[in-house]
C-alpha positions as CSV (number, residue, x, y, z in Angstrom):
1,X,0.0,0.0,0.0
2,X,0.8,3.8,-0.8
3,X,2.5,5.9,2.2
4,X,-0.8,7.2,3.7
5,X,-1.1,11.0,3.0
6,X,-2.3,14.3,5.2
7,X,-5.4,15.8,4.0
8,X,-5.4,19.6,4.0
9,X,-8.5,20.8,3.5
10,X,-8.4,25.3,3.3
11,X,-10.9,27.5,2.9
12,X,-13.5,25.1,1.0
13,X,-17.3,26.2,0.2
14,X,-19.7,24.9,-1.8
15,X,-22.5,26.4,-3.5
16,X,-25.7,25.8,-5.0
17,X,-27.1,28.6,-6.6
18,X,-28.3,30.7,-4.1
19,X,-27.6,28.4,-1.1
20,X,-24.3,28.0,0.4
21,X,-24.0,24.1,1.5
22,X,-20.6,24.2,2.9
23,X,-18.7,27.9,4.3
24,X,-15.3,28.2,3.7
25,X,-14.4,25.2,6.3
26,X,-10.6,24.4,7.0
27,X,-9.5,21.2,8.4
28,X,-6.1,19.3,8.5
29,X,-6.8,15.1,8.7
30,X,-3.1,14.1,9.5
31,X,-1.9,11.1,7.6
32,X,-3.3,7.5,8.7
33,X,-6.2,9.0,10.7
34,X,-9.7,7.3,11.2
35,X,-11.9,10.8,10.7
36,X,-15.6,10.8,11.2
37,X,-17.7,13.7,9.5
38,X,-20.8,13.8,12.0
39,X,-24.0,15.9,11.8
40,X,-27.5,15.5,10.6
41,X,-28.5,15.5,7.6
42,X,-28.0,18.5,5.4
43,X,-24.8,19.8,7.1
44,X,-22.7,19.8,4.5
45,X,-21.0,16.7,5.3
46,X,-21.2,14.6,2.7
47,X,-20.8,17.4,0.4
48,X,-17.2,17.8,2.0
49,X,-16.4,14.2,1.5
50,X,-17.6,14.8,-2.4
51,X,-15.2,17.7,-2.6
52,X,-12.4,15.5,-1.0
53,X,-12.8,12.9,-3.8
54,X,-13.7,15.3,-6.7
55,X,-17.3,14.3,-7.1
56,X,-17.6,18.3,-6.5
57,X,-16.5,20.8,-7.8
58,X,-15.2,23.0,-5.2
59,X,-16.5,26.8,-5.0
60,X,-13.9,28.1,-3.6
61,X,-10.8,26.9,-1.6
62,X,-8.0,24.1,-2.1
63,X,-7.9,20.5,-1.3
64,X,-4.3,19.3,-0.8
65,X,-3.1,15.9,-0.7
66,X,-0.2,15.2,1.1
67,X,2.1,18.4,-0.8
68,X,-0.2,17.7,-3.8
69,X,-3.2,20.8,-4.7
70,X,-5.9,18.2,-6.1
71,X,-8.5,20.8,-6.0
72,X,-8.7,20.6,-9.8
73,X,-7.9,16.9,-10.3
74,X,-10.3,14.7,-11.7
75,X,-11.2,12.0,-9.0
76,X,-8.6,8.9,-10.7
77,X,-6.2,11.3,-10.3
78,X,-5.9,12.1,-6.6
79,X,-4.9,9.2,-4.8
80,X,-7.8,8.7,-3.4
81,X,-11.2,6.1,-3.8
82,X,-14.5,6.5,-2.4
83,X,-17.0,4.1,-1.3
84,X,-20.3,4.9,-1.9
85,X,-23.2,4.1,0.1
86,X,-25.3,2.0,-2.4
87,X,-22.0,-0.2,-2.5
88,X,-22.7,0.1,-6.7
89,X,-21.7,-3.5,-7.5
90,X,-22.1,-4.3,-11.0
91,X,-25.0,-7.3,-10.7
92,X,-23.5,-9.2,-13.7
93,X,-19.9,-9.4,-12.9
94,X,-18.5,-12.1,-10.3
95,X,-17.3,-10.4,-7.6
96,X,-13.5,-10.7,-9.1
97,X,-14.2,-8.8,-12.1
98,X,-16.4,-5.9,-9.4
99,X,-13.5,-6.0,-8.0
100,X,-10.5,-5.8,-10.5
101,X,-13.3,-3.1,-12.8
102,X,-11.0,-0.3,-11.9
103,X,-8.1,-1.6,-13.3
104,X,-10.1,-2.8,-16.2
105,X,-10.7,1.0,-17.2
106,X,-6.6,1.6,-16.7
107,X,-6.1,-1.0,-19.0
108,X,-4.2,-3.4,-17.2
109,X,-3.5,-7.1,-18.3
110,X,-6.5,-9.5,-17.1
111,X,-4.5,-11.8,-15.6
112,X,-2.4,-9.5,-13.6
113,X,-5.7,-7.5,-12.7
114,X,-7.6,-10.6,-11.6
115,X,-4.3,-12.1,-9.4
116,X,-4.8,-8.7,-7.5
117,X,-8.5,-8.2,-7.2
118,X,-8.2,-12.2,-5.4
119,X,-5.4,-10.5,-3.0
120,X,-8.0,-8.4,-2.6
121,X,-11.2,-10.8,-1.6
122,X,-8.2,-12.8,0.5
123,X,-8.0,-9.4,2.6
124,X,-11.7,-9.2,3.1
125,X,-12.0,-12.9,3.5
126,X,-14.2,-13.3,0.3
127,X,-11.8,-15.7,-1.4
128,X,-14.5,-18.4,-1.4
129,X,-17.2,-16.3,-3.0
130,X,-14.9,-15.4,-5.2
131,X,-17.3,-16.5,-8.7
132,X,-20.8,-15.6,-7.0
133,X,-22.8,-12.1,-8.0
134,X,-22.9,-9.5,-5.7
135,X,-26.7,-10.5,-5.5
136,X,-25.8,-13.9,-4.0
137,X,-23.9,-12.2,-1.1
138,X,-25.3,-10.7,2.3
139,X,-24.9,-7.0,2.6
140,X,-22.1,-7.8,4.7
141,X,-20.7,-9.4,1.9
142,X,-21.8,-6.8,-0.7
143,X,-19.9,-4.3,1.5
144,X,-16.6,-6.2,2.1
145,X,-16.4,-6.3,-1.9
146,X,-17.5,-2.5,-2.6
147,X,-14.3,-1.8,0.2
148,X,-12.2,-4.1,-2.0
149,X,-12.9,-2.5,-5.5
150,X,-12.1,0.4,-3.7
151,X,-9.1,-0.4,-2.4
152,X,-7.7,-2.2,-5.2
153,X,-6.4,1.2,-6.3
154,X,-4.0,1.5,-3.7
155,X,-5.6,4.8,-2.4
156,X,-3.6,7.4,0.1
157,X,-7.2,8.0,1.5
158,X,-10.7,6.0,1.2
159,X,-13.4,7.9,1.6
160,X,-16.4,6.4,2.8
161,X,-20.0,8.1,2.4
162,X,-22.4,6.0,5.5
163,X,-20.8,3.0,4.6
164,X,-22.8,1.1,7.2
165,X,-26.5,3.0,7.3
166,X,-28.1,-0.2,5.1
167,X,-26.8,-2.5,7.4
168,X,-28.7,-4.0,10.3
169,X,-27.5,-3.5,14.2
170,X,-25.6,-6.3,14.5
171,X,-23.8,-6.5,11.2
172,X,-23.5,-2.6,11.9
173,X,-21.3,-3.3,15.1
174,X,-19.3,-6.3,13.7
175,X,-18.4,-4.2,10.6
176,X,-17.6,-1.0,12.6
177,X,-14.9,-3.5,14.5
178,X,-13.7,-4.8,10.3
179,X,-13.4,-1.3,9.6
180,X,-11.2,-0.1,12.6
181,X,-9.4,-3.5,12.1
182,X,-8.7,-2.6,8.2
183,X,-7.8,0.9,8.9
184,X,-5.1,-0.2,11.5
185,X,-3.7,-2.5,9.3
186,X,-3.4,-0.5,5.9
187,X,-2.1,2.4,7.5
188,X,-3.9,5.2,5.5
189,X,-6.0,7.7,6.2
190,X,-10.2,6.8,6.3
191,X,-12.8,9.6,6.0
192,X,-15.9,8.0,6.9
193,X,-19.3,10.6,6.8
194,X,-22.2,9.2,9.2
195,X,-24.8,10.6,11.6
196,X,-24.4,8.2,13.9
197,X,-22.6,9.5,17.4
198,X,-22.1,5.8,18.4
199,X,-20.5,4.9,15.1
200,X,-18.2,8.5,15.4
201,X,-17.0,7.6,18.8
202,X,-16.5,3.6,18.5
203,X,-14.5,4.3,15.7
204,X,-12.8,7.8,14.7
205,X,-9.3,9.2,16.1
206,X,-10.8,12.5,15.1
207,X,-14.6,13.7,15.4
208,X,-15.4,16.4,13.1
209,X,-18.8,17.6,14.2
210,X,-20.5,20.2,11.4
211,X,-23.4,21.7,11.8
212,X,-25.1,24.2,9.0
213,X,-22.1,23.9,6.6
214,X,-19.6,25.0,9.5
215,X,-17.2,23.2,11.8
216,X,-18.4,23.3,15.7
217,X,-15.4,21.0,16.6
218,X,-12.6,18.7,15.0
219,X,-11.3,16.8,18.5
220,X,-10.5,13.3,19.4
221,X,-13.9,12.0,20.8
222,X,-12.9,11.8,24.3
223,X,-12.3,16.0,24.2
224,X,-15.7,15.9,22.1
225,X,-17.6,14.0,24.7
226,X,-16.1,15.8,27.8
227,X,-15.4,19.4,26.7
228,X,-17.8,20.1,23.8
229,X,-16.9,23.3,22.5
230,X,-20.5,24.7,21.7
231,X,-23.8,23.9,23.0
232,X,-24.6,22.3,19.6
233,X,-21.9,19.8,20.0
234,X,-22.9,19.0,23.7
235,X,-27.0,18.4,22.8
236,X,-26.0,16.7,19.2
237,X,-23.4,14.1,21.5
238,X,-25.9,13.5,23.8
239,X,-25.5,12.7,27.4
240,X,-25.2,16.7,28.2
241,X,-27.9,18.8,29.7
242,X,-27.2,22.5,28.4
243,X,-28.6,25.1,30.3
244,X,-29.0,28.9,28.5
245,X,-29.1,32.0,30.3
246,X,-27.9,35.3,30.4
247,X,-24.8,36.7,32.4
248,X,-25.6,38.3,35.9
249,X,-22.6,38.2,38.0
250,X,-18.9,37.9,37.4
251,X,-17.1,36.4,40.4
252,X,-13.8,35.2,40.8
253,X,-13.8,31.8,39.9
254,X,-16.6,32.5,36.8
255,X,-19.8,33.9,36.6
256,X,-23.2,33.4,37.9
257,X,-26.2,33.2,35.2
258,X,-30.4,33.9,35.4
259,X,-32.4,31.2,33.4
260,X,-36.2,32.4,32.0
261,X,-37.5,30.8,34.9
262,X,-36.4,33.0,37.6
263,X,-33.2,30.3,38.7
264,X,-29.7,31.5,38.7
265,X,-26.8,29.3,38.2
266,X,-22.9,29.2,38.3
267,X,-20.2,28.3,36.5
268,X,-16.3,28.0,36.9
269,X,-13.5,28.2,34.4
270,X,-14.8,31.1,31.6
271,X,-15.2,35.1,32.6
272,X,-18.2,36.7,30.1
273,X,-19.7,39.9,30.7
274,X,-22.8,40.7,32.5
275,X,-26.0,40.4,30.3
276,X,-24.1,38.2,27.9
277,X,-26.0,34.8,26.8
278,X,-24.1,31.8,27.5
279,X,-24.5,28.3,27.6
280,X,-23.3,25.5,30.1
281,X,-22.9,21.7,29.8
282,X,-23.3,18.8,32.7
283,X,-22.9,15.6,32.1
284,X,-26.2,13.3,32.3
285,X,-24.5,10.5,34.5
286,X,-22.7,13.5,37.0
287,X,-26.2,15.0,38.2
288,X,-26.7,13.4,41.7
289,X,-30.0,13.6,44.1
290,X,-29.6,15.4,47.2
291,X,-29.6,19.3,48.2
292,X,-27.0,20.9,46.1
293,X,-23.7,22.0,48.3
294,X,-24.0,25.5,47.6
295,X,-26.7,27.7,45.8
296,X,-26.2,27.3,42.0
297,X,-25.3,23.9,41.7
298,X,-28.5,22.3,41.4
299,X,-32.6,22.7,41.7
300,X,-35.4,20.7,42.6
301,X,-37.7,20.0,39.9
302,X,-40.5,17.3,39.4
303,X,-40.1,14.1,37.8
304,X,-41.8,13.8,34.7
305,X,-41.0,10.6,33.1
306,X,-38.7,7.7,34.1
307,X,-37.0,4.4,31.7
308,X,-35.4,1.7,33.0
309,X,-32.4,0.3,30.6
310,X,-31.2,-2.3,32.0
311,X,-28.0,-0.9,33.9
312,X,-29.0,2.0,34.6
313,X,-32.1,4.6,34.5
314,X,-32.6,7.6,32.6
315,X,-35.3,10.2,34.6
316,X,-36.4,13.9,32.8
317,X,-36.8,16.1,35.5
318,X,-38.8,20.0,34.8
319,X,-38.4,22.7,37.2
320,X,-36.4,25.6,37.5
321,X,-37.6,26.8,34.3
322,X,-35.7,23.5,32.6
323,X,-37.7,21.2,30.5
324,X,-36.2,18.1,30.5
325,X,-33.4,17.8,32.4
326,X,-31.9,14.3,32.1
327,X,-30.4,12.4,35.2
328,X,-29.1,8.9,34.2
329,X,-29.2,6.7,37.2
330,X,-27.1,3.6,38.2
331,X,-29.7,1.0,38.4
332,X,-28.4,-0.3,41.9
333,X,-28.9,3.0,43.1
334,X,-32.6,3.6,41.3
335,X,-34.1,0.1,42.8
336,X,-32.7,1.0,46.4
337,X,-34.6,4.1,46.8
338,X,-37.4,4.2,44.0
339,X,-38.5,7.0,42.4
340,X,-41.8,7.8,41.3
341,X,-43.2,10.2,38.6
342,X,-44.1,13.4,40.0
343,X,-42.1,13.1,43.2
344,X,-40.5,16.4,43.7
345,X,-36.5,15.5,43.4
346,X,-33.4,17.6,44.8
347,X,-30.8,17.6,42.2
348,X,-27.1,18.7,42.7
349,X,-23.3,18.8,40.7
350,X,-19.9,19.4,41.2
351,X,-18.5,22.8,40.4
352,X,-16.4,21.7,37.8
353,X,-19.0,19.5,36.1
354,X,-21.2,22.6,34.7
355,X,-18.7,23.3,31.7
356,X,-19.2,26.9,30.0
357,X,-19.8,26.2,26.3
358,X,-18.3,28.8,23.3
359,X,-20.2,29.7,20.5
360,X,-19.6,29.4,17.5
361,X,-20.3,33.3,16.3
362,X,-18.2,34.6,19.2
């Protein structure tokens, strides 16, 4: 395989008529990284993967491969292969000739292309299917030989678009462990779009969280999960409660902060000015029951709906003009002092669990 290659992405936008998909984003994927681009749908993620393989033109902006500008390359021509979602097996060919297609169009020798699309299936494991149809094949199977025909092509990057959204649970896990497992062992850099959050975190070394055709945060998911950046990355993770209010007191430590409801909170680490919005973040599984320590650092509110799953609990507690606040339980815990819906419930967290989120326009 190829020397896997950084991926320098500057300045890239894309856009659609009147509508600007992706806004002038910069990100640097160092070489032989697993990146996730996560985000709902429409947040230009997928569009940045296109850009990255040429499937798009780019508006404005440079894609750089390694020290290579491919911003004007056609896609054969940047050391790089994509994977595309539908898999887009040929339904007549066996599964050596999907495979070895690429090298077909090059014009290499069929017995030299065919010797390496069966290297190929041997990597995936396929070497027994070897003569069946793609249509004979699970779409386990159908996968395994869409990431061969892609790889065949020794690319410096494979860019993967949802790879596993057709694909149900279980496959979905035992491929997410093939694909961390493949990435490890070819060395190069994988650029894999999804919505999933699970997905992102089982298998990327960096997160790249868009939202709205912007970047909230490139990280390594364990900074994603613990110190979101914006209060988009902290509800779009899950496990966060964010809390919005607006500035009231600047102490020494941080600031202190009035909700709608009448409530005041505080927060450590981050100075703001008075009657400035911001936003904090604490953890789901941090919130404990009890009177909070000090005023600030907790509320009572009424319990409003409660499910049990398995080892632990998950309760939405309203009060304090929150809707919704989620406290996740240990299940030991939850069965040795039972809690009912609408049982009024003292809540309560650490100073340094409420983290003061940025924004993203500030």
């Amino acid at each position: 395989m190829t020397k896997a290659a950084e991926i320098d992405i500057v300045s890239v936008s894309k856009i659609y008529g009147q509508t600007t998909a992706v806004h002038s984003i910069s990100l640097k994927i160092p070489a032989g990284t697993y990146c996730c681009l996560l985000g709902p749908s429409g947040c230009g993620k997928t569009s940045t993967l296109r850009m990255i393989a040429g499937h798009e033109t780019i508006s404005t902006g440079d894609v750089r491969l390694g020290n290579k500008v491919v911003t004007d390359l056609p896609p054969a021509r940047r050391g790089t292969a994509m994977m595309f979602q539908s898999y887009a097996l040929f339904p007549h060919l066996d599964l050596v000739d999907n495979v070895a297609f690429s090298l077909k169009m090059k014009g290499v020798e069929k017995a030299e292309r065919r010797a390496k699309a069966m290297d190929m299936l041997k990597l995936m494991q396929l070497e027994p299917y070897a003569t069946r149809r793609p249509g004979q094949l699970s779409g386990g199977q159908q996968q395994r030989v869409a990431l061969a025909r892609a790889l065949i092509t020794d690319p410096e990057a494979l860019l993967l678009d949802e790879p596993l959204s057709a694909l149900d649970p279980f496959l979905k896990i035992k491929m997410r462990a093939e694909l961390k497992k493949l990435q490890t062992s070819l060395g190069i850099s994988f650029v894999h779009v999804t919505h999933s959050q699970e997905e992102a975190m089982a298998l990327a070394d960096l997160i790249v969280i868009m939202n709205d055709g912007k970047i909230e945060q490139a990280a390594d998911p364990r900074t994603v999960f613990e110190q979101p950046a914006t209060a988009f990355v902290a509800r779009f993770m899950g496990d966060h409660n964010v809390i919005s209010g607006k500035v009231s007191e600047v102490t020494p430590d941080g600031i202190r902060f009035d909700v709608l409801g009448g409530a005041n909170f505080m927060a450590t680490g981050r100075q703001a000015e008075i009657g400035s919005p911001v936003d904090i973040a604490i953890r789901t599984d941090h919130v404990k029951i009890g009177e909070p320590s000090q005023s600030g650092l907790g509320f009572t509110g009424i319990v409003s709906n409660i499910e049990y799953r398995g080892s632990t609990v998950k309760l939405l507690v309203t009060g304090a003009g929150i809707e919704d606040f989620t406290v996740i339980l240990d299940d030991i815990d939850f069965f040795a002092q039972p809690i009912i819906i609408g049982q009024a419930l003292p809540l309560n967290w650490e100073p340094s669990d409420a983290i003061v989120l940025g924004r993203l326009d500030s």
